[in-house]
N, C-alpha and C positions, 0 to 999 in steps of 0.2 A: 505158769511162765508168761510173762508180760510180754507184748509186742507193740514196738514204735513204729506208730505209719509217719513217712515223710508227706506232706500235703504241697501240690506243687504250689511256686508261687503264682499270684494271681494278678494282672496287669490292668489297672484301669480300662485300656482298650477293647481286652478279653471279657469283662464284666460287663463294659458298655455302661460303666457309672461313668465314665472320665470320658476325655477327648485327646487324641494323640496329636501333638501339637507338630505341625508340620514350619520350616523357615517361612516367613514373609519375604515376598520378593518385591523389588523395589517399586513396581507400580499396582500392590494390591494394595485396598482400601487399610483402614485405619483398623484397630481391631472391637469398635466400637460399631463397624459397619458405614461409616460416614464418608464422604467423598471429599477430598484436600484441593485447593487449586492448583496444585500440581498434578492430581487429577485429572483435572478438569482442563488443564494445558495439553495434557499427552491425549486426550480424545479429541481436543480442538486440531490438535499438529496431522492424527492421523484422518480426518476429515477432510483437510484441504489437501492434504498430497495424496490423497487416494480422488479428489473430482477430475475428471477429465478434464474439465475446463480451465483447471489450473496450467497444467504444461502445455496445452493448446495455448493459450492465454500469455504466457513467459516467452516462450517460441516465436510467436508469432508477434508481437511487441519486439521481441529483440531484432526480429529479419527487420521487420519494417524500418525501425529506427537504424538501425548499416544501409539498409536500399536510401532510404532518404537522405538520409546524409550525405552521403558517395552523389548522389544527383545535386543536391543542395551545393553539395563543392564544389560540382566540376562545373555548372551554369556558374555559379557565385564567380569562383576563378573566371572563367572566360567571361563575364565579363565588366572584370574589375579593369582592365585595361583602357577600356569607351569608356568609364565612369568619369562622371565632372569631379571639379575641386571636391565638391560637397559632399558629393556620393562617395569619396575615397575614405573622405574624414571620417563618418558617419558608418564607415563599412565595421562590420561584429561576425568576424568569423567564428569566435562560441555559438553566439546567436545562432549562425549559418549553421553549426553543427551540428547543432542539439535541437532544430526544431522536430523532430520523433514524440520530444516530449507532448505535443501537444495528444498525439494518439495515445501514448504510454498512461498519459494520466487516467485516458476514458477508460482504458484495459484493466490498470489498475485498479481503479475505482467499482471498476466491475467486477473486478476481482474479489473486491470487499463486499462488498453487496450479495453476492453470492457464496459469501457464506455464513449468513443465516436466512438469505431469501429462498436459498435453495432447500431448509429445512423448513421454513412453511410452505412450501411448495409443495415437497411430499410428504407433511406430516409428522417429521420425525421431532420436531421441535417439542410434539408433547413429551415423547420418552424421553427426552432430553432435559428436559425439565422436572422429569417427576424422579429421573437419579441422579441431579442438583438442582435442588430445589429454591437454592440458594441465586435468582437470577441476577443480581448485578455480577457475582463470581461467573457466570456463564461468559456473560458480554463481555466482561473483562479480561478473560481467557482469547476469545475470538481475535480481541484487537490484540492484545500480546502478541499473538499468533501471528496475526495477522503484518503487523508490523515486522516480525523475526523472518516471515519471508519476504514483503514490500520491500525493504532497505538495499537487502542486499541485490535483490532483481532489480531496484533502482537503481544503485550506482553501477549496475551491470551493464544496464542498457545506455546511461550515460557515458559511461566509460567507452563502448561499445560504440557510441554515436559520435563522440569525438575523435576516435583514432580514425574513424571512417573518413570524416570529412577534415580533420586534417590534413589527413593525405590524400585526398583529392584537391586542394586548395593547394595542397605544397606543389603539387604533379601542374598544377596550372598556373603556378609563377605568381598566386596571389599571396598577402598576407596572410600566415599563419600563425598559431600558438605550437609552443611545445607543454608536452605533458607535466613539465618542471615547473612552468609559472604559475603562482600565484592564483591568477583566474580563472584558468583553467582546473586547478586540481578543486575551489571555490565552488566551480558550473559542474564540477563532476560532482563530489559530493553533496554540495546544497541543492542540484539536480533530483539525485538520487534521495536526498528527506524531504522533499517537495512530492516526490510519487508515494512515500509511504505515506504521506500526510493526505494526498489523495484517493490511497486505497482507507484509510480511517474514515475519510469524506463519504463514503462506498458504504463502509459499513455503518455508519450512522445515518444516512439514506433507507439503507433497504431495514434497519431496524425500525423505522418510523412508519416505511411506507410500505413495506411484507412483500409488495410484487418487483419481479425481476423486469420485468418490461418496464414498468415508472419508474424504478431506479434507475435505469439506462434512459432513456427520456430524460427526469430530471439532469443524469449528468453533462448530457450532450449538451442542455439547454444553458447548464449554469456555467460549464467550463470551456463550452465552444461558440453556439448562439450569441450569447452578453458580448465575449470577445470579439465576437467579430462585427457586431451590429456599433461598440461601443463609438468610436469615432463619430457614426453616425446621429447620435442623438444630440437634440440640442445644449448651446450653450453651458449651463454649469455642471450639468449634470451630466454632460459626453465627456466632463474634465475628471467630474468626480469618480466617475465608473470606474474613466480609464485610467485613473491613480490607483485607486481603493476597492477596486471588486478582489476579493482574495484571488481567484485564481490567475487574472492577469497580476496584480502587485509580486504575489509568489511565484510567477512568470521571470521576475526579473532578475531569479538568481542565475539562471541562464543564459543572462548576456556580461559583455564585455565594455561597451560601450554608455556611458550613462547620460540617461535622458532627462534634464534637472526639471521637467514639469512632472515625474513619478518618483514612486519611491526610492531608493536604494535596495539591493539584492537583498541583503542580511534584514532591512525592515520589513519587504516586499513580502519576506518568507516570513514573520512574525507574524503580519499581518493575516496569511493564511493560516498559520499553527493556529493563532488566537480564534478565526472562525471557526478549525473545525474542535477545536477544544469546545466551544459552546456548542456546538452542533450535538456530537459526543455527550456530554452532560445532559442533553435536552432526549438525546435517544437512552439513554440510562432510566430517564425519569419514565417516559413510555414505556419500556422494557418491564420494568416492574410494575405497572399500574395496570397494564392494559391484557387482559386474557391471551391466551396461547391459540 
């Protein structure tokens, strides 16, 4: 008499021939093992909102640029009233209200700088590279990055620095803007892509030059030094400076008032996109050539 054995079945898993194939989730690698730039986005995003220096940095840029302001207004207001003909003509409550920016840019810039200055600082920059090895994708993640938070904390802080001293300038009987006009919504916005192009300035800096200390140096030097000594230099060259140094020209999208021996706001700001565009391309070519 014959007897049929059932044999159970047997599951790739169980045998440990196969592999139990589990869902991919949306930020695991490729199934080749390789790393995507979108990758390479979500490591750069959790990098910078995980530094300390980031929200220290946001915070304290924003207070500063309201304190200033609110001062900027209430002097400017009181005393636009003594003001001669000239002084009246000549008065740029934007100007008045948004000069925060001049700190905002260093903060920014620092901001940029600091994050890849702060990976050769502690090293991480090799691992970083040895799981994208791919380094213009690196760089080009950072500024993505970099920009997706600059803009928006740009026109935050502008936005921020104009309602302040508006309303200190309205409260003291001087000329003001409303948020309706034309120039105003101009200085808020082209404010706010003037700081991101500053924090790119930041990070095309600290990619060239690796330390966080001569990043900060060089930006103080390029974006507040120049500015302020420019008047000062002689003849053609105190003219040229003070038309065509990128950060005063892209200075100009923050006034009201136009000063027909400088740029215009919308060139003023080309003219700084166009430097740090080459600046950028020049830390690219570094970036790749030059050891970790």
């Amino acid at each position: 008499m014959s007897h049929t054995t059932t044999q159970p079945s047997v599951t790739p898993a169980a045998t440990g021939r196969g592999r139990m194939r589990r869902p991919r989730a949306s930020g695991d690698r490729t199934r080749d093992g390789r790393t995507t730039f979108w990758h390479s986005l979500r490591a750069e995003w959790i990098k910078i909102r995980t530094m300390r220096s980031t929200l220290f940095l946001v915070l304290g840029t924003l207070t500063f640029t309201i304190g200033l302001a609110s001062l900027s207004g209430s002097a400017a207001g009181s005393d636009f009233a003594s003001m001669s003909r000239a002084d009246r003509e000549a008065f740029d409550p934007l100007a008045t209200s948004l000069r925060g920016y001049l700190l905002a840019q260093i903060a920014l810039g620092l901001l940029g700088g600091l994050a890849i200055t702060s990976e050769y600082g502690s090293r991480t920059i090799v691992p970083t590279l040895t799981s994208v090895p791919h380094r213009a994708r690196v760089l080009a993640s950072k500024a993505v990055v970099l920009v997706g938070v600059a803009l928006p904390v740009g026109i935050t802080v502008t936005l921020a620095g104009f309602l302040a001293g508006q309303t200190a300038l309205s409260g003291a009987g001087a000329p003001h803007l409303a948020l309706t006009d034309g120039v105003a919504l101009r200085g808020i916005v082209g404010g706010g892509m003037y700081l991101a192009l500053a924090g790119l300035f930041g990070l095309a800096l600290g990619t060239m030059i690796r330390s966080t200390t001569a990043t900060v140096t060089t930006l103080f030097g390029v974006m507040l030094i120049v500015q302020a000594f420019a008047p000062a230099l002689p003849g053609r060259m105190g003219d040229w400076v003070s038309a065509y140094w990128p950060p005063i020209a892209g200075g100009q999208i923050v006034t009201s008032v136009r000063d027909p021996e400088l740029l215009g706001p919308w060139a003023g700001l080309g003219v700084m996109a166009g430097c740090v565009t080459l600046l950028t391309a020049a830390a690219f070519v570094v970036f790749r050539r030059r050891d970790a």
